[in-house]
KEBAKOL-683429 format. One record per residue (C-alpha): x, y, z. Coordinates in pm, 1 decimal. Example, Ala and Ser with C-alpha at 12.3 -4.5 7.8 and 13.67 -1.06 7.14 Angstrom:
<<1230.0,-450.0,780.0>>
<<1367.0,-106.0,714.0>>
***
This chain:
<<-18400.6,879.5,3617.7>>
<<-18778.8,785.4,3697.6>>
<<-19085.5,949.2,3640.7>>
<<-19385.7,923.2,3929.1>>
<<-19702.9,1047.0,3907.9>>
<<-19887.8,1135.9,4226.8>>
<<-20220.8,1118.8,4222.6>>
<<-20488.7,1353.6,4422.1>>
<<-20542.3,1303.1,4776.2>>
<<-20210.3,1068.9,4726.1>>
<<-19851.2,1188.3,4906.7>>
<<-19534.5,1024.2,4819.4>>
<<-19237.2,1049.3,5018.1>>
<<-18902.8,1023.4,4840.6>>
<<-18583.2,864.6,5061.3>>
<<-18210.9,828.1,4944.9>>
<<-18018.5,648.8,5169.3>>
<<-18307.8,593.7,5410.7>>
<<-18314.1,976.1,5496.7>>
<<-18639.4,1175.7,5378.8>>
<<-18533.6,1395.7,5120.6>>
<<-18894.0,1533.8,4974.8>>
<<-19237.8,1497.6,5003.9>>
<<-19449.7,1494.7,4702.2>>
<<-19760.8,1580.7,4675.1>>
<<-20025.3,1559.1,4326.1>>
<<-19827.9,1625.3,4021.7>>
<<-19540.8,1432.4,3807.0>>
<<-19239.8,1406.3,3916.6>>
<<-18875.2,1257.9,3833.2>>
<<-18687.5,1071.4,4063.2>>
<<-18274.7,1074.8,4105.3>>
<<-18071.8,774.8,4100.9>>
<<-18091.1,589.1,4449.7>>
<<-18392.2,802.7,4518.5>>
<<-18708.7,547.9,4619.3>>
<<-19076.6,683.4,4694.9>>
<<-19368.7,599.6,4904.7>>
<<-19690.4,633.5,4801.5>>
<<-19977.1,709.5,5051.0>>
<<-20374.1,741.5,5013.1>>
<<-20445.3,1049.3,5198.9>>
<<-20782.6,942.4,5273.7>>
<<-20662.7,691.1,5522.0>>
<<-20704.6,833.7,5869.1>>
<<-20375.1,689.3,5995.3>>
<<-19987.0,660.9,5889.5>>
<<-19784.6,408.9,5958.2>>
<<-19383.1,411.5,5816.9>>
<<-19089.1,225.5,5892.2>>
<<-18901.7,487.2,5990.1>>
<<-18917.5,679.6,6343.3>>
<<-19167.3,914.4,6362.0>>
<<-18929.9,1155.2,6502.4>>
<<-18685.2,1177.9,6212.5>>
<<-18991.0,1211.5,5967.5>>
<<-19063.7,1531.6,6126.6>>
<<-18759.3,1691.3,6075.1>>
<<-18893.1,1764.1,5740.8>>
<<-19059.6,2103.5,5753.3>>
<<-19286.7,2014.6,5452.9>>
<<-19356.8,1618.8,5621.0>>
<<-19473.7,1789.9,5888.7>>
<<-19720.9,2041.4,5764.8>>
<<-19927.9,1719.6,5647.2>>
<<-20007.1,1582.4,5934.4>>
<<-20169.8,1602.1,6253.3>>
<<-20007.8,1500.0,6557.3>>
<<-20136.6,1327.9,6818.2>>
<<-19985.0,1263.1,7118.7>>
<<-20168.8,1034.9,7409.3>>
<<-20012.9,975.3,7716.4>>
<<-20042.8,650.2,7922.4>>
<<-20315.1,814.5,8196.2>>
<<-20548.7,913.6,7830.0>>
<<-20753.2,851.3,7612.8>>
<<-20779.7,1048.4,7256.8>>
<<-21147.9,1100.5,7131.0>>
<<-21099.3,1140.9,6724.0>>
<<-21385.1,1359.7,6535.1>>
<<-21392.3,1397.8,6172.9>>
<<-21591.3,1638.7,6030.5>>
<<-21738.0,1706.8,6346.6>>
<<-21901.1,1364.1,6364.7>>
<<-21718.9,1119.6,6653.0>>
<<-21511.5,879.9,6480.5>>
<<-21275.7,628.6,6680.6>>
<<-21068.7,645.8,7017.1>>
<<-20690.5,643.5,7037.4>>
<<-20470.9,485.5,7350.2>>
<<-20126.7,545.9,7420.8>>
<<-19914.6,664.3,7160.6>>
<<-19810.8,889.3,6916.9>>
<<-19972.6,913.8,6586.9>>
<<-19987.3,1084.4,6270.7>>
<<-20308.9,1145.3,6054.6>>
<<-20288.9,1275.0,5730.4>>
<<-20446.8,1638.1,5672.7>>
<<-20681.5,1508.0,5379.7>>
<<-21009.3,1666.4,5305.8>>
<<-21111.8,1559.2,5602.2>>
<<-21127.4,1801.8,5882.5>>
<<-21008.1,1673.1,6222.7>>
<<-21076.2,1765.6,6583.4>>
<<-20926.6,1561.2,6911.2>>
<<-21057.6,1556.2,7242.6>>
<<-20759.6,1442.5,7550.8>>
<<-20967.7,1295.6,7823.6>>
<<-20788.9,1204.7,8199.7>>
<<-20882.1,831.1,8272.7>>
<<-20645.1,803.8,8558.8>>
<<-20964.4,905.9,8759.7>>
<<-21333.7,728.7,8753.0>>
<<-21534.0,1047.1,8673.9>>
<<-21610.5,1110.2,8352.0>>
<<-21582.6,1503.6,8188.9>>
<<-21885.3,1672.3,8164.4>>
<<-21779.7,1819.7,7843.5>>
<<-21783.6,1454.3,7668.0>>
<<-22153.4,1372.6,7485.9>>
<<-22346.0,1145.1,7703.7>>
<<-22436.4,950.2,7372.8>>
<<-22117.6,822.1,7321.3>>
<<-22106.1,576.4,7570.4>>
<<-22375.2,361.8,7375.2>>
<<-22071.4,353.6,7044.9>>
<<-21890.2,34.4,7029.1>>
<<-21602.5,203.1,6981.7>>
<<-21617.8,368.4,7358.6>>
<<-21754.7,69.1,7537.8>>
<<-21441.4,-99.4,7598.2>>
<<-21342.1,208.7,7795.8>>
<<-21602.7,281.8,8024.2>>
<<-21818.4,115.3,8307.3>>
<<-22189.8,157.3,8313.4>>
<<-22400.5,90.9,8640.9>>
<<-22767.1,155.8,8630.0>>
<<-22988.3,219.9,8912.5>>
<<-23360.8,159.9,8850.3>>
<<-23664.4,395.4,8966.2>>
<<-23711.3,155.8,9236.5>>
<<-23353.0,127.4,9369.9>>
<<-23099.4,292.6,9550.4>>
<<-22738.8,262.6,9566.1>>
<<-22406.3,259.0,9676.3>>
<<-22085.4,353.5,9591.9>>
<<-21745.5,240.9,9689.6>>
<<-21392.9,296.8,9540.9>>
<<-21136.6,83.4,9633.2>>
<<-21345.5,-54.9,9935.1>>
<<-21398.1,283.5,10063.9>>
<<-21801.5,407.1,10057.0>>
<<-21797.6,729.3,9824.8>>
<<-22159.3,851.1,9790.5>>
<<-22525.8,777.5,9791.3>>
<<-22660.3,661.5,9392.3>>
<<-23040.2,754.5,9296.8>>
<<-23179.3,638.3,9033.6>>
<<-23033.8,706.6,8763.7>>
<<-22725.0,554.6,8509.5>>
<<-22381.9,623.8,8560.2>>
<<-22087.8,594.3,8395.5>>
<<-21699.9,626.6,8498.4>>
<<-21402.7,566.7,8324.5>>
<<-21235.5,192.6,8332.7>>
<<-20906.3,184.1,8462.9>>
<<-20748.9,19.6,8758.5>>
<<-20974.0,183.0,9044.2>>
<<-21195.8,-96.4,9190.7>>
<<-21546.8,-0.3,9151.8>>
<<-21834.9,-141.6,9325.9>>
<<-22213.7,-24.0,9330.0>>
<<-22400.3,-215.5,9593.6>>
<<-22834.3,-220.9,9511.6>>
<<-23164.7,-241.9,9692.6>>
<<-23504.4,-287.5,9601.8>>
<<-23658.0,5.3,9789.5>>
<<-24025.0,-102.7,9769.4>>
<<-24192.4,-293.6,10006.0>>
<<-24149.4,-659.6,10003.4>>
<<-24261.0,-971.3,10151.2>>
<<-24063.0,-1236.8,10334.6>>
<<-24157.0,-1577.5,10404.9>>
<<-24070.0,-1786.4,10723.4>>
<<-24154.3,-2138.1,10627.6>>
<<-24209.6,-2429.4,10832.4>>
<<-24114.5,-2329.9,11194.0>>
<<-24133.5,-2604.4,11410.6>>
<<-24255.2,-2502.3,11761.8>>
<<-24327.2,-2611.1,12103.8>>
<<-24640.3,-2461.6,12232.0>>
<<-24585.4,-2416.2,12685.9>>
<<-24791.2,-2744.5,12712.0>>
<<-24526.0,-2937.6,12488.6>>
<<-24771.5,-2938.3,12127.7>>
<<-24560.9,-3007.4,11847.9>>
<<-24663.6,-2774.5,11550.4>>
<<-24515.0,-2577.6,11278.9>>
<<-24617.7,-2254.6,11179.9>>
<<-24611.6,-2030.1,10843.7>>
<<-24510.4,-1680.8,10880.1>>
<<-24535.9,-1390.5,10697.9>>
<<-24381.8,-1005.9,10686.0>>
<<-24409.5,-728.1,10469.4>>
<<-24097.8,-440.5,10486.9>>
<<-23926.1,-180.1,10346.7>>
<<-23588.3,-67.1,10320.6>>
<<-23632.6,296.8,10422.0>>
<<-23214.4,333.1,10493.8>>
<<-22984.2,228.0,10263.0>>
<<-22712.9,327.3,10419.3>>
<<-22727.4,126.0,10743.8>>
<<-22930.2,-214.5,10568.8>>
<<-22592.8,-181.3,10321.5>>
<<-22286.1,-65.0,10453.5>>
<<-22348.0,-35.3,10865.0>>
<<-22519.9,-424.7,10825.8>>
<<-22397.8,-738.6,10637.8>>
<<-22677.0,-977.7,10475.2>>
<<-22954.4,-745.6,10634.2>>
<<-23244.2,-1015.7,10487.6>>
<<-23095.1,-1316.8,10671.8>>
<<-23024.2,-1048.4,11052.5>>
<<-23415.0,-974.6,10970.1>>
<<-23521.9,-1360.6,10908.6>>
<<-23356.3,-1443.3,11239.8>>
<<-23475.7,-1140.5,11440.3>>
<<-23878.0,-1239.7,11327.5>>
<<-23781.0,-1600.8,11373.8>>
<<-23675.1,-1604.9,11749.9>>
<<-23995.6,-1336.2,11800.8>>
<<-24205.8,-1566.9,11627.8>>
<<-24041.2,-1883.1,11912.7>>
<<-24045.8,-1689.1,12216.6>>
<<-24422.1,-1593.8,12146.2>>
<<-24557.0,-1925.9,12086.6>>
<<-24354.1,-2049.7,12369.3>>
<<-24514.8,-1869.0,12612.0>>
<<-24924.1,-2008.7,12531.8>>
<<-25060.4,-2291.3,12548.3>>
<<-25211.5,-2525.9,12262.8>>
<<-25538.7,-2379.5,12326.5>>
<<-25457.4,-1971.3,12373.6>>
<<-25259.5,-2000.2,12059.2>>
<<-25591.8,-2099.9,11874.9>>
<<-25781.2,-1859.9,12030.2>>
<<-25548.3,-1559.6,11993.6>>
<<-25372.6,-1703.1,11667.3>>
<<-25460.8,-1349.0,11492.0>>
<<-25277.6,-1155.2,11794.6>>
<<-24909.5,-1325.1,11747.5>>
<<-24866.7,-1085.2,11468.2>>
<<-24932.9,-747.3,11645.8>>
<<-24708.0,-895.2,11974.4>>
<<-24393.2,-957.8,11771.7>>
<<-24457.0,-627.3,11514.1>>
<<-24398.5,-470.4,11871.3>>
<<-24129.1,-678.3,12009.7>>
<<-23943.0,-635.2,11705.2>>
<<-24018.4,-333.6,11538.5>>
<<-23707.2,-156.0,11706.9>>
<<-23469.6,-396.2,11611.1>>
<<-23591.6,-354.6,11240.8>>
<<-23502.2,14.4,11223.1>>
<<-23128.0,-51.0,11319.4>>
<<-23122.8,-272.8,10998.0>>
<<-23233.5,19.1,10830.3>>
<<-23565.7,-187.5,10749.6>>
<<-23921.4,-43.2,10884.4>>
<<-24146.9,-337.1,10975.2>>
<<-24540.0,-279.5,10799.0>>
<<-24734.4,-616.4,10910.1>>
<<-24680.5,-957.6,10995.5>>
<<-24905.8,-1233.1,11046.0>>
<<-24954.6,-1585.0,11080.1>>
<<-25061.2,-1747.0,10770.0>>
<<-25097.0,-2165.7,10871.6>>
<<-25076.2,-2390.7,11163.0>>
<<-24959.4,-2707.9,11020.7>>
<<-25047.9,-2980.7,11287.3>>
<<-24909.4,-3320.1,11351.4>>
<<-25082.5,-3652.9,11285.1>>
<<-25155.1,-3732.9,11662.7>>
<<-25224.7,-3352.5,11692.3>>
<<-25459.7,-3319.4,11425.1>>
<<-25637.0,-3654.2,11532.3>>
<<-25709.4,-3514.5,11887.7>>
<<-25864.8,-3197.6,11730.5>>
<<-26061.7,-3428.3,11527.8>>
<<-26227.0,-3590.3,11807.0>>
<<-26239.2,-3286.4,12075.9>>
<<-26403.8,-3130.0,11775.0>>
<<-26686.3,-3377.6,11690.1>>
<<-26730.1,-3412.4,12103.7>>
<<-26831.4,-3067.0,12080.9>>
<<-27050.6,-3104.1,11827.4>>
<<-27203.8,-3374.0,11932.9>>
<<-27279.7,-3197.8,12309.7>>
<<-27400.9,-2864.0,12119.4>>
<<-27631.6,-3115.3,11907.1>>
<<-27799.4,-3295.7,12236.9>>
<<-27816.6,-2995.6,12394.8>>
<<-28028.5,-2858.9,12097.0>>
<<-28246.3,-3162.0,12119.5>>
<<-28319.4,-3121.1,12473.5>>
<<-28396.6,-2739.7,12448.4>>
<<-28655.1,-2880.6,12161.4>>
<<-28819.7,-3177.3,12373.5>>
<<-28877.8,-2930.1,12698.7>>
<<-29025.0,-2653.3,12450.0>>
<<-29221.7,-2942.7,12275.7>>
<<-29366.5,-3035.0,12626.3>>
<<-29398.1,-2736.1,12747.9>>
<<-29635.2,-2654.5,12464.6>>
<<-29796.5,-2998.0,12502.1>>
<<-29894.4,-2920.7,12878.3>>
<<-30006.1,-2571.8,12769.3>>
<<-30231.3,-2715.8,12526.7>>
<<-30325.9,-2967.1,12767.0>>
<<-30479.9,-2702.3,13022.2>>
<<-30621.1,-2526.6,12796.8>>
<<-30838.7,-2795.5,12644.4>>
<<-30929.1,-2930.8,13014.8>>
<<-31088.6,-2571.2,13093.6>>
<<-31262.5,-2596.9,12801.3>>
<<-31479.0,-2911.3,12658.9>>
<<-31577.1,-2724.9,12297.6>>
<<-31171.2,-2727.3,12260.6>>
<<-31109.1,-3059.5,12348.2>>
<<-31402.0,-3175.4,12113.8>>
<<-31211.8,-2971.5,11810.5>>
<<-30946.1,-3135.6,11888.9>>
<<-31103.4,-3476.1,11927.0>>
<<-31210.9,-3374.2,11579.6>>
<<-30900.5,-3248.1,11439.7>>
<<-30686.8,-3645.7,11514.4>>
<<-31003.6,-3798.6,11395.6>>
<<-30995.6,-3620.1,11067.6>>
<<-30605.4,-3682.6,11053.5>>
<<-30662.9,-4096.9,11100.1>>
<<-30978.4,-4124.7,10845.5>>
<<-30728.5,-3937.8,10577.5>>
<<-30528.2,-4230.3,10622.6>>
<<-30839.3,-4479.3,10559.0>>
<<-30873.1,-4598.3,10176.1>>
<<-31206.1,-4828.2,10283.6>>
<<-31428.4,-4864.8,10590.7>>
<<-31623.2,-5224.2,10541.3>>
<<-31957.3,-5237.4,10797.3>>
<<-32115.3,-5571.4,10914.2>>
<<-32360.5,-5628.3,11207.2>>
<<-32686.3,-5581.3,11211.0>>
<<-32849.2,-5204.0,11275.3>>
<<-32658.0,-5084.6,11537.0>>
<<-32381.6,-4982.7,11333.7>>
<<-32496.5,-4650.6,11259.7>>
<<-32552.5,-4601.8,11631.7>>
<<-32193.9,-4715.0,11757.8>>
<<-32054.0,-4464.8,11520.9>>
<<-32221.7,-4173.1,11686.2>>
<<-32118.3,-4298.6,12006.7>>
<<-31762.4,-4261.6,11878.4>>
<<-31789.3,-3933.1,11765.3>>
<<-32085.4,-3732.0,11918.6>>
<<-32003.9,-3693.8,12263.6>>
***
């Protein structure tokens, strides 16, 4: 014979021959010959035993001590103890001890992607859950879509969204559904006269439907990049060297309009475009150079003449006037003599009396 003592919160289960023959629970206790116990801690939320779970519960009072928990292969088991979310169980059977603990479990259905409405939002952010469950987030400025198992399911707002992970392929396709800017870089271009150049374009868009720029389109940037870059060749391939500088800031308005239909079927509406450089070649660029200074320098002579005929035109003016009238002329005898003696530092006089008489000569008429 062997005395046990069992503890509180502590269970002991008593075999003979490897058959359950009592369950013990706080107290003392004696034990029979070829009678061995197990001794369990209550507290613990699981139980684990050699023996099959099956024969265990053919003990009436075995049985009234735990919970059981069945979770079949398409489930998942969300445990709550004390009303507080605890852990999840997978496939299996298990027992939890009825402690002081109070225990509540929640069966969910993974074998499809939604997700129960009745299951707390804030438990997909536990650790414990994570490995369980997808998350796809859609920001304010997106849209999305949805396919399952290739096949397109539904239009996603923004928003985040979570579905259960299992072996349905998911896929949740994005756009940015502001409005962007694209870039066409470095387009070279022959003008109708043969002018080498390249040429900088820009666009600004917006995706305004998903649905066809997504799923109804593949790669609906690049279909947009070539539809603006063959506009963008056929219009500068129809001027010459010199209409295409003249008119530079009207190849964006002819290809918004030669293209803007073509836009829509991507799903993509079309708000400007515009040319943004010319990049010339050397020989190019040298030719400019000169045809450019040429016309400066014919703009400059012609300036200069339209200055000498009004400065002679004023001269002959001036001319008549002082030949109708001798008090005019004498002022303006007057006026250049003034003008030279400023320039005259000393005036040196030699001769004999007649100086004084020469000078009025000179100036008194």
């Amino acid at each position: 014979m062997k005395r046990v003592t069992i503890n509180t919160n502590y269970v002991g289960l008593v075999f003979k021959n490897g058959e359950l023959k009592r369950v013990l629970t706080a107290g003392s206790y004696w034990l029979g010959f070829s009678e061995t116990i197990t001794i369990y801690d209550m507290s613990k939320e699981y139980y684990y035993t050699v023996a099959e779970l099956d024969v265990l519960l053919l003990n009436a009072e075995f049985a009234k001590l735990i919970y059981l928990v069945s979770v079949a292969d398409n489930e998942l088991a969300l445990v709550y103890q004390n009303k507080n979310f605890k852990n999840v169980l997978t496939a299996g059977r298990y027992a939890i001890w009825k402690g002081l603990s109070e225990y509540e479990f929640i069966k969910a259905d993974i074998s499809k992607i939604e997700i129960d409405e009745t299951i707390d939002e804030n438990l997909f952010l536990k650790a414990t859950l994570m490995n369980y469950i997808r998350i796809y987030k859609v920001e304010a400025q997106e849209q999305g879509l949805l396919f399952v198992n290739g096949a397109f399911r539904q239009l996603l707002t923004a928003g985040t969204y979570v579905f259960w992970k299992n072996n349905i392929d998911i896929q949740v396709l994005k756009t940015d559904m502001r409005q962007l800017n694209m870039e066409i870089i470095g387009q070279e271009i022959l003008t109708r006269d043969k002018a080498q150049l390249r040429m900088n374009f820009t666009i600004q868009y917006k995706v305004e439907d998903i649905v066809k720029a997504l799923l109804v389109n593949k790669d609906f940037e690049k279909q947009l990049y070539i539809i603006i870059q063959l506009a963008l060749r056929e219009a500068v391939g129809l001027l010459t060297f010199d209409e295409l500088m003249e008119s530079k800031e009207k190849i964006g308005a002819t290809i918004l309009e030669s293209t803007i239909n073509k836009a829509e079927e991507l799903g993509v509406k079309l708000a400007n475009c515009g040319v943004k450089d010319i990049v010339l070649s050397g020989e190019i660029k040298d030719i400019m150079n000169q045809v450019l200074i040429a016309e400066k320098k014919a703009q400059a002579n012609m300036i200069t003449r339209r200055e000498e005929t009004a400065s002679t035109r004023s001269l002959l003016n001036t001319a008549k006037l002082m030949e109708e009238n001798a008090m005019l002329y004498k002022l303006k005898e007057m006026e250049y003599v003034e003008k030279i003696a400023e320039k005259i530092n000393t005036i040196s006089l030699s001769g004999s009396g007649q100086i004084v008489d020469q000078l009025k000569q000179i100036f008194v008429k």
